[in-house]
C-alpha positions in Angstrom: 104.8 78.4 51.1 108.1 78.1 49.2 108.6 80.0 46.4 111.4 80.0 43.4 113.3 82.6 42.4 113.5 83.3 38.3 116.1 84.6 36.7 116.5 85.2 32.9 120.2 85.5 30.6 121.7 89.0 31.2 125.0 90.1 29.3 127.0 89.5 32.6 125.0 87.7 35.1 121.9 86.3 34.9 118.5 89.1 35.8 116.1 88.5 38.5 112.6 88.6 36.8 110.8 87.8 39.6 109.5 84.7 41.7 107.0 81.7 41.8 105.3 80.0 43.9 101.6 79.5 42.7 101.1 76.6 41.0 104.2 75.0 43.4 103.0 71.9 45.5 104.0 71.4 49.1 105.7 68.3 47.8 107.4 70.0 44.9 108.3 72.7 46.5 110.5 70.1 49.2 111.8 68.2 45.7 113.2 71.7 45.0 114.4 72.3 48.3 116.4 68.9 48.4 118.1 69.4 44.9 119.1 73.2 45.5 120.1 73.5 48.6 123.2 71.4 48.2 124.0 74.1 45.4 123.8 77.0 47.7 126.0 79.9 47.2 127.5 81.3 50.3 127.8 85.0 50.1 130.7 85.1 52.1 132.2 83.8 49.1 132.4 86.3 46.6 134.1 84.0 44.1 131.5 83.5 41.2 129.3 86.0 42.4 128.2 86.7 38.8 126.4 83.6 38.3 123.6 83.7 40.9 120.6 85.8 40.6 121.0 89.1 42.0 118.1 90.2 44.9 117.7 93.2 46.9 118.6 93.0 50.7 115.1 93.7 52.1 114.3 90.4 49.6 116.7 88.4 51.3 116.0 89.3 54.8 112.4 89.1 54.8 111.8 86.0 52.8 114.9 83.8 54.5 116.3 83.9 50.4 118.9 81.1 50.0 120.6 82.0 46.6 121.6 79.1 44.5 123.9 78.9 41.4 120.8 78.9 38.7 121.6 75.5 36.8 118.2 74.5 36.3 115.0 75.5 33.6 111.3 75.8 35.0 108.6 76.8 32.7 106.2 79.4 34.0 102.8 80.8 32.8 102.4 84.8 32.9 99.9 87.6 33.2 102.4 90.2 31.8 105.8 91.7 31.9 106.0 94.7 34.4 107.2 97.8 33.6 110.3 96.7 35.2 110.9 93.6 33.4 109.4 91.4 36.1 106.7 88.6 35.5 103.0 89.4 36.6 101.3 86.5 38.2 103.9 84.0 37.2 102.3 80.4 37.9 104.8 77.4 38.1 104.7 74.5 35.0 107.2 72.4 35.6 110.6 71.8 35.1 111.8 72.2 31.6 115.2 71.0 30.2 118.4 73.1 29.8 118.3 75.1 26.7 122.4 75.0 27.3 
C-alpha cells in the first residue's frame, strides 16, 4: 500500500512529521501517484533542495521514497504527537486547500 509523506512549515525547509497511508484508497493513492510524480525532485539535483521534505536514507531505501516538491495540503486525523514531533496513527482525510 502507498503511503504519503507529511511534512509541516520549518524556518528553512519544510519538517518531516511523519507518513500516511491508513485511511488512503487503492484508487486514491494512484490519483496521488499521477499528480506527484510529474513533480519529482531528482536528488541529483541539488538545486532547491530546501523545499522537499527531508527523510532518512534507510526511509528512502526501504520504502522506494520518491520525494516530491510539497505543493499540496492533505488533512489528516491523529492519535498524538510523538515525542519527536512525529504524528501517531495519522489517518488520511482528504485533500485540503493551500493555506498559501
Amino acid at each position: 500500500m502507498a503511503s504519503l509523506v507529511l511534512g509541516a512549515p520549518g524556518e528553512d525547509a519544510p519538517l518531516y512529521i511523519g507518513r500516511v497511508s491508513s485511511g488512503l484508497t487503492a484508487k486514491e493513492a494512484e490519483q496521488w501517484h499521477q499528480r506527484l510524480f510529474p513533480q519529482r525532485y531528482e536528488e541529483e539535483n541539488k538545486a532547491g533542495s530546501a523545499g522537499v521534505i527531508p527523510v532518512n536514507k534507510v526511509f528512502r531505501e526501504k520504502k522506494g521514497y520518491t520525494p516530491v516538491y510539497p505543493n499540496h495540503f492533505v488533512r489528516v486525523r491523529y492519535l498524538e504527537w510523538t515525542p519527536d514531533l512525529q504524528l501517531r496513527h495519522p489517518s488520511y482525510l482528504g485533500e485540503a486547500e493551500s493555506s498559501r
